[in-house]
Structures are given as C-alpha cells and as structure tokens.
N, C-alpha and C positions, 0 to 999 in steps of 0.2 A: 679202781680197776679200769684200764685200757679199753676203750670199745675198739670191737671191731673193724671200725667205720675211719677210729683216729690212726688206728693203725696201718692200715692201709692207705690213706689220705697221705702220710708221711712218707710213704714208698711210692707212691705214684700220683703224679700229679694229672687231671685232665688240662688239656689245650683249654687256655684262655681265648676263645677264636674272637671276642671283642677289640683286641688284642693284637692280631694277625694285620690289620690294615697298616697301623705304624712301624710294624717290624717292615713292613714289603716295604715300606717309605725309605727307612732306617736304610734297607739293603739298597736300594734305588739309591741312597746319596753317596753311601759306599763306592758302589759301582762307576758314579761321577767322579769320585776321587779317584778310586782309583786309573780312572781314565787320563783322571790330568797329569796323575803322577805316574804313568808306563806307559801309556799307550805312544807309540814312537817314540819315547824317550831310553834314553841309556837307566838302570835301573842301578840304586847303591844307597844313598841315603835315602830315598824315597820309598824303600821296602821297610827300613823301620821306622818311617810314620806311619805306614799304612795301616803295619802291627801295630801301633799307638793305637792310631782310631779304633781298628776292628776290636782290641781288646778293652776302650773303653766303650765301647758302644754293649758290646756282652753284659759288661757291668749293668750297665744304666737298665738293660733290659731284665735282668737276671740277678737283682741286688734284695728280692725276698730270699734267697736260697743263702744269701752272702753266711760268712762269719769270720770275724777278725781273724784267727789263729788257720786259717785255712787262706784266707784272702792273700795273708803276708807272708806264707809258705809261697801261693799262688806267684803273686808279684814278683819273690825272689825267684822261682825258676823262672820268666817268662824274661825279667831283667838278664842272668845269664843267659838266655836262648838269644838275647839281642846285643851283645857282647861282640858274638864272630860276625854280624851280618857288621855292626859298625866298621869292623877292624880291616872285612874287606868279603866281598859276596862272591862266594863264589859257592861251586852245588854241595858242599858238604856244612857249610855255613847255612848256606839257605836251609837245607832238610834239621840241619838244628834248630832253626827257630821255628820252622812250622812245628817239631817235633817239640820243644815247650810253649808253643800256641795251646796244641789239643792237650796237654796234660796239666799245664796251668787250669784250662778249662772243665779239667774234668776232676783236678782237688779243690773247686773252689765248687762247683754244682755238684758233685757227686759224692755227698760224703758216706753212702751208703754203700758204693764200694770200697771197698777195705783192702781184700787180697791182691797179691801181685797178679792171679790168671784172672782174676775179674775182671782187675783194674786193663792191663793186656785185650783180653777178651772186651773190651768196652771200650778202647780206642781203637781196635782193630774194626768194628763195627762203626764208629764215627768216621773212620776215613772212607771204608769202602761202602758204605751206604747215605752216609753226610751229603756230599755234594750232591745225589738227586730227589733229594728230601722239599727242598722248594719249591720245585715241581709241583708234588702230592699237598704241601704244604697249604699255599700261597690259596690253591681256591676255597678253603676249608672255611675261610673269612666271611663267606659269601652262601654257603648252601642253604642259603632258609629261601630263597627265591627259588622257584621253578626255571625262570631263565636260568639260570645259574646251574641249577641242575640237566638241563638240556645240554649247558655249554659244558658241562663237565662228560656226560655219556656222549659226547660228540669230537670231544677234545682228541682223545688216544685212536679216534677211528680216522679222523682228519691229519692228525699230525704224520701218525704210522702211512698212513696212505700217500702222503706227500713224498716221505721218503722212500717210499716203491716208486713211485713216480721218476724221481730224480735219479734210481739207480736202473731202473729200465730205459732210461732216456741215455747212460751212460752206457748200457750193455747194446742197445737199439739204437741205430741212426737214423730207422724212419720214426720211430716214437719221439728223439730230438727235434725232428725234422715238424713234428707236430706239434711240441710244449713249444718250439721258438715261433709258431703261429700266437700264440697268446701274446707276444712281443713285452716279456717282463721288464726291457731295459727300459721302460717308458717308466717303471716303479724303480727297477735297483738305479738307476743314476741318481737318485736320489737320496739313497740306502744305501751305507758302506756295509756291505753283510759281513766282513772282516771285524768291523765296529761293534755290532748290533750281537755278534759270538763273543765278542770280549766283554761285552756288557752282561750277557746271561751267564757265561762263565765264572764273571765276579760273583754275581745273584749268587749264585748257587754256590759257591766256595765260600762265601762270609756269612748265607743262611744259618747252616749249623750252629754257631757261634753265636747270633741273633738269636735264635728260637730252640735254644736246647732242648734235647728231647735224650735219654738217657734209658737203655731197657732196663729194667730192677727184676731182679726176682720176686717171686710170688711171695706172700706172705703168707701163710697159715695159723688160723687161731682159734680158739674155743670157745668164744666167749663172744656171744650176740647180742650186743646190747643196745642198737640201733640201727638204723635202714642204710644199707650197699650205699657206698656211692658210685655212681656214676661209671661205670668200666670206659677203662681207656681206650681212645677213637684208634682207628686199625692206621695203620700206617699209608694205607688206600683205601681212600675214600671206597663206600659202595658207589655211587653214580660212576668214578672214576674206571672201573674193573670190574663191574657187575654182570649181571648177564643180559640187561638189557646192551651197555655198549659194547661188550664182548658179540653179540647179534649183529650189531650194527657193523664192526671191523669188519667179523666176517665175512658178509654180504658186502661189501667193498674191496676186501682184499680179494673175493673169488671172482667179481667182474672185473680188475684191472687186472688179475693173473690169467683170464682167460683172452683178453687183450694180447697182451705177451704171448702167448700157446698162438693163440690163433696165427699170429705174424709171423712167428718160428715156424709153424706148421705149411706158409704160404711160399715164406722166401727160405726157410732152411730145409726142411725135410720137402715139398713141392719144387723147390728149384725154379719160381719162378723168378721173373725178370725184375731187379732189382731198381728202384726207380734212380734219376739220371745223378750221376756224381756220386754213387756208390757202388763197391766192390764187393764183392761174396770174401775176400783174403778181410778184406777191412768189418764186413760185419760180422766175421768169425771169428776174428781179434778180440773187438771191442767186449764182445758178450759174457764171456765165461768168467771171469772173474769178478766183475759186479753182478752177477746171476747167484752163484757159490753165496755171496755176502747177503743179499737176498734170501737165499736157502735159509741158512742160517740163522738172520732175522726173525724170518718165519718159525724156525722151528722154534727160539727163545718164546716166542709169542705163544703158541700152543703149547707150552709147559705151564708157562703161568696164568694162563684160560683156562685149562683142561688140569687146572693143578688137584691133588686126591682132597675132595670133602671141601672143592670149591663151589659157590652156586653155580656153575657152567656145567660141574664134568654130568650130573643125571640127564641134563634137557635133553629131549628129545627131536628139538629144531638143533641145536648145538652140536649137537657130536653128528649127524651128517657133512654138518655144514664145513665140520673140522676136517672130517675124511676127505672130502671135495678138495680140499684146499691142499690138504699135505699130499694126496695123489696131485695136483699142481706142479707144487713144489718136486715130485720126483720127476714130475714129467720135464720141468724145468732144470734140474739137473741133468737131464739126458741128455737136454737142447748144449746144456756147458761141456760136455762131452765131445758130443757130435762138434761143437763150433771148435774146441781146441785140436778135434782130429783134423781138420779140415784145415787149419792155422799148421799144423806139425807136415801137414802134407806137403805145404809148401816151403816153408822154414824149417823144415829135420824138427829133430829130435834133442834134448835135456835133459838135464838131470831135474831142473825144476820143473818142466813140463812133465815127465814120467811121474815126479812129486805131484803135481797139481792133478792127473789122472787117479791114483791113488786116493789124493785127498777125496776128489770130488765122489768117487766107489764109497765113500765112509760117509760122507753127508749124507749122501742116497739112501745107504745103510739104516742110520741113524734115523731120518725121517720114518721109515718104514717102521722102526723098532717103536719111535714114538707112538704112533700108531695101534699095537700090537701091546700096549700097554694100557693106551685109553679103551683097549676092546676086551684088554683080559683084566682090568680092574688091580693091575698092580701097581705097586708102589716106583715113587723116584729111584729109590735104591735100585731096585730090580734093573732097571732101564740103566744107569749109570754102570752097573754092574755087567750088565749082557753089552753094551759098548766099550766095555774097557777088557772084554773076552775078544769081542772082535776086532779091535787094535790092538793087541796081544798077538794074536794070529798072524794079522795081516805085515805087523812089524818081524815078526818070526819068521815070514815067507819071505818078504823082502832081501834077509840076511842071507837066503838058500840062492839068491840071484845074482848073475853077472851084471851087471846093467850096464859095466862100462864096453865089454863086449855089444850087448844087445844094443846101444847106442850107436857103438863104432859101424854094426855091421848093417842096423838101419839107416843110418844115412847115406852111408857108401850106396846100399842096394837103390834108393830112392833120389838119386844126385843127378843132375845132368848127365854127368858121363855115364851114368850105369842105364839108365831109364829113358835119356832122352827127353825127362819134364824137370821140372823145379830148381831149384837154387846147384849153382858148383859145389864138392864136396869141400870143407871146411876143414884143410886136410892140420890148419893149427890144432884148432878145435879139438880133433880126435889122439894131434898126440899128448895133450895137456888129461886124457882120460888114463894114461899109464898104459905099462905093458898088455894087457889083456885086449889094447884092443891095434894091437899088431897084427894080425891076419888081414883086419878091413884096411889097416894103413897101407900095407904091401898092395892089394888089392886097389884101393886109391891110385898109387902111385904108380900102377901097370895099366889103369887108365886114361893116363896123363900122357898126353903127347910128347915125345922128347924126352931128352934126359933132365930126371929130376933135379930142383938146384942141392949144393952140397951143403947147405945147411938142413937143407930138409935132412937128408940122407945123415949128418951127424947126429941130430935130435931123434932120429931114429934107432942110429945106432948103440945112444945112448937108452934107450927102451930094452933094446935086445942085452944087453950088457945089464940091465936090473933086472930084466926076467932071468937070468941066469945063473945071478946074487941068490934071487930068489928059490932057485933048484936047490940048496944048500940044506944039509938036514936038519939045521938049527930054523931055518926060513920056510921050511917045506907046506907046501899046503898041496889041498887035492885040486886047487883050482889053478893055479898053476904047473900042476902035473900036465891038468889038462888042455891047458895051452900047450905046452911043450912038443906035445903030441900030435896037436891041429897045427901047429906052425910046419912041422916034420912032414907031415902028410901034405900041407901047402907043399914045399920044398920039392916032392918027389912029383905034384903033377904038372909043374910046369914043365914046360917045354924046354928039350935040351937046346944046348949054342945061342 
C-alpha cells in the first residue's frame, strides 16, 4: 500500500536550494551567450542555437523527472518549433518556437498534468509568472545566513525605493536637480545600463526552464502510514514579503512620499519661487504622468502587503503605516491633477488630456476603495467588483457627453484672442474634432482679424454640409438636433450687414 508520504513526494517536489548556486551559474553563462549571440547583432541563426543551449541545459538540470516516451514526444515538438525560426524569423515564427519551448518543457517535467485545461492552465501560469520567479528564486540558495536574511527584508524596500526615486526625479526637476548632486556618471560610464537590463532580462527568461517549478494539485489520501514531508517553500520567501520588510518599505516609502508632498506643497499649491532654470509650465508638464505611474505602483504594493490572511493585514504598526501612505498617494494624485490643469491652462485642451483627468479621478478612486477594504475586512473580489461599478459608471457618463463641443468651446474661450493670455486658437485642431464643434469654429474665426483664408472657410464648409447629412432621419440623433439649434440661434445674434 501507497504511503502517504510517497504519494505526495511524487506530486510535489521540494526545492533542491543546494542546488540553486549552479542553476544561478547555468543562467549567468546563458545570459553571456546570449549576449554574444543578440546583443547588437542582426538575430536569425543565432536564435536557434540559443533554443539549443537553453533546451539542453533544462535537460542537464531536470533529467531526474526525464522519461524516454515523453522526452522523444518532447524533442519532436521543440524540433518542429525550430523548423519556421530556420526557414526565416520573423514574429509568427518566433512566438512558435517560444510556443514549443514552454510545451516541450512541460510534456517532458510535467507528466502529471494530463488535461488540455490543466495542461493550458499551467503554461498560462509559466509564462505570466515564469520570468519573475528568479527573482524570489535565486536568494533562496542562501537563507541559512542571517546576513542573507537582512539582505533579503531589505532587498524589496531598497529596490521599490530606488524606483520612486527615479520616478520623482522624472515627475520633479528640483528632486533631479538633487539625485544629479550624487554625480552617478562617475559609476554609469562604466556601466552600460542598456547591457546590465539585457543581462537580467536573459536571467529571468531562461530561469524558468533552469529551475522548473510546476503547481500540482493537491493530493488526497487515507492512508497514513508515515511522517509529512516537508510542504512546499511559498513562492516568496518569508524574509522576502514578510512583515518585518513590509515595516521597513513602509517606513521608506512615507518619508520619500513626504518629500514629494512637501515640494508640491512649496512650489505647486505655495507658489513659490521656483529655483533658476525652471518654469511652473515645465514642472506642471513633467509631473503627472510619472506621479499616476507612482500611484499605481503604490497601490500594486498595498494589495500584496495588506493581502486577506497575510502576516501584514492584523499589525497594528502596519495598517496605520498603510493609511499614511495611500492618503499620500491621493494627496499625490491631486498634485497630477493640479499640475495637468495648469499644463491645459496653457496648452488647451484634449482629447487625451480630458482622458488622462478622468483616468487620474479613477486612480484616486481606487486608492481610497483600497482602503475602505483593508478597514472593512473585505475581500479582493469586493474591491475589484466596486471598481469595476465605478468604471461602469464613469464610462456610462462619458457617453452622455459632448466633449468634442466642450473641447472646441474651451479652447476658443481660453485662446489669446478670446482672453488675451495663452496659446492662439488651434483653429486646425478644432476642425479635425467634426461638426459639433462648429459654434466655437465660427466664433474662432470672428476673432480672427481679416478675412479668413478660403481653405479654412472650405474645411468648414465641409463640417456644415455633414452636420446636415447628419439632420436625416436615418442619421438623426438628439445631439445633433441640438447643434442645429445653437448654430440657428448663433445665426440670428449676430450682427446684421
């Protein structure tokens, strides 16, 4: 009879971490090869040796799980997948061979999945969670050392913080104006960081294949007939995402986010004097869109800290620390707000700009909901669900609006000629938005000195001539009625002769 023990031992294997040092090696000469063979080079033959190595190196790693009648299944689909890349590379050729890379790999390791949705279901999962598995992987080699553990509750606080750094330095020109005091070009002339991203990039896209790792379903059985083994290591480490460096992020991310607040609060909402070789147009620019991406950031990160029946979501130092932060974050969003009205002020109005106001109302949103879920003890779903209510909404409202009007008639009102401040009226611009927004064109064009040129006046002509297609009762709408009506009403208050 079956123990328990062998039965499960067969469906899941633990990490070999004595083990872990040669795979990192493995992946490090990969990484060289493949450098010599792409890196500025034209790519064609040298993508299927790469596939050579990478699929014999799997072997060499992964030849206890082997078996003949799987192997030689195996080889014949990976040999077709290598077929179209000879014959010539181009993106439907390549995604075939990656596409019998991972299924080679997973009929020769995987014989316990069987079904087509498993089998599906389990390369769907290698591709989109594969490449950042080396990561999580690679220090797992290493945990019996306390240093090691230090550098691991330090790693995601350090790394994450680096890149708020880089994207506050991107959205801020005096926070640039202070990483370029550190003078990095004394390191990166050194360092092609171009190089050193194709080198990790490799890491991680040939790890997978290196160091298989396969979810199995659970096994159930009745029959106990000797001691558990060993349950499999979590896919993140505890030092990695624990609550000790989930402590430590926090406490980093709310002093560099309060950096930011404070500088916003000094030179955007204070209005003071911005230091020499800087503009209020230029740091209103720069800010809101790497601010947004920030946002966001942030909020990925307090899901998977604050995730339900994680060690983080009870602490009682923790979920203050979270509230602090994501009020931040919305205060931060305000500042992308404030800095794109300010940007629109001067440079009009968009279609992707009115998009990006919108967007930025739903991140706000969202943060606050997150929130509102770590305090009411509800689940992901709930949150996914009340967000996909209020983008339901918000996209429902949208449809009930003119915008090519509210465009046309906001820029007009805010143009030099109308105001006497900002940019000339963009009078292309407003007629590439269609008929609706013929009121602010005519209006335009009555503030324009002189007679208008006769191109204009065709391209216009041409407007009034589809708004009128449009009157037709097969074409009928109510938003064209009421054009109709405001153009009519324009018509009778101008001035006779």
């Amino acid at each position: 009879m079956t123990s328990l023990a062998s039965t499960i031992g067969e469906e899941i294997k633990p990490i070999n971490h004595s083990s872990i040092p040669a795979k990192v090696g493995l992946a490090l000469a990969l990484a060289a090869f493949a450098d010599w063979l792409f890196y500025g080079q034209r790519i064609g033959l040298s993508l299927t040796l790469f596939a050579i190595a990478l699929a014999g190196v799997s072997v060499l790693f992964n030849r206890a799980a082997l078996d003949l009648r799987r192997a030689m299944v195996g080889s014949a689909v990976l040999a077709a997948g290598l077929v179209p890349v000879v014959e010539e590379l181009n993106t439907l050729s390549f995604l075939i061979l990656v596409a019998s890379l991972a299924i080679a790999l997973l009929l020769v390791t995987n014989a316990e999945t069987t079904g087509l949705a498993e089998r599906a279901r389990a390369l769907r999962n290698f591709v989109l969670l594969g490449p950042f598995r080396f990561f999580l992987d690679a220090p797992q080699a290493f945990n019996a050392t306390a240093l090691t553990r230090g550098i691991a509750r330090w790693l995601l606080p350090a790394a994450l913080s680096t890149v708020f750094v880089a994207l506050f330095a991107a959205a801020n020109p005096v926070i640039e104006q202070w990483v370029s005091l550190l003078n990095p070009k004394l390191i990166l002339q050194y360092v092609s960081i171009p190089r050193v991203l194709f080198w990790a990039l490799m890491m991680a896209l040939v790890w997978p294949f290196i160091h298989v790792r396969w979810r199995s379903r659970t096994m159930v059985s009745t029959v106990a007939d000797g001691p558990l083994p060993p349950p499999l290591p979590p896919l993140v480490s505890a030092e990695f995402l624990g609550p000790s460096t989930i402590l430590r992020s926090l406490i980093l991310f709310n002093l560099l986010f309060a950096a930011q607040s404070v500088l916003d609060g000094i030179y955007l909402w204070g209005h003071v004097a911005l230091p020499d070789n800087l503009t209020y147009a230029g740091y209103a620019h720069r800010g809101a869109y790497p601010l947004i991406a920030t946002a966001l950031l942030a909020a990925a990160f307090v899901l998977v800290a604050m995730r339900p029946g994680g060690p983080a979501e009870k602490s009682k130092v923790i979920r203050p620390l979270v509230y602090v932060w994501v009020g931040q974050n919305v205060l931060l969003v305000a500042s992308s707000i404030l800095r794109l009205d300010l940007y629109v002020d001067i440079y009009m109005l968009t279609y992707w700009r009115i998009a990006a106001f919108i967007w930025m109302g739903l991140v706000a949103l969202g943060l606050i909901l997150i929130v509102a879920r770590i305090a009411l003890n509800r689940s992901n779903q709930w949150l996914v669900g009340i967000n996909l209510a209020a983008l339901t909404i918000v996209l429902y409202g949208c449809s009930l609006v003119n915008f090519d009007a509210f465009i046309a008639d906001y820029n007009v009102a805010h143009s030099r000629e109308a105001s006497g401040n900002g940019l000339q009226v963009d009078i292309n611009y407003l007629l590439t938005l269609g008929p609706q927004a013929l009121p602010a064109i005519d209006r335009a064009i009555m503030l324009r000195p002189g007679n208008p040129e006769s191109c204009l006046v065709s391209r216009r002509d041409r407007l009034v001539e589809q708004q009128r297609q449009d009157l037709a009762w097969r074409s009928w709408g109510f938003r064209n009625w009421r054009l109709q009506h405001r153009l009519a009403a324009q018509v009778k208050d101008q001035p006779a002769g």
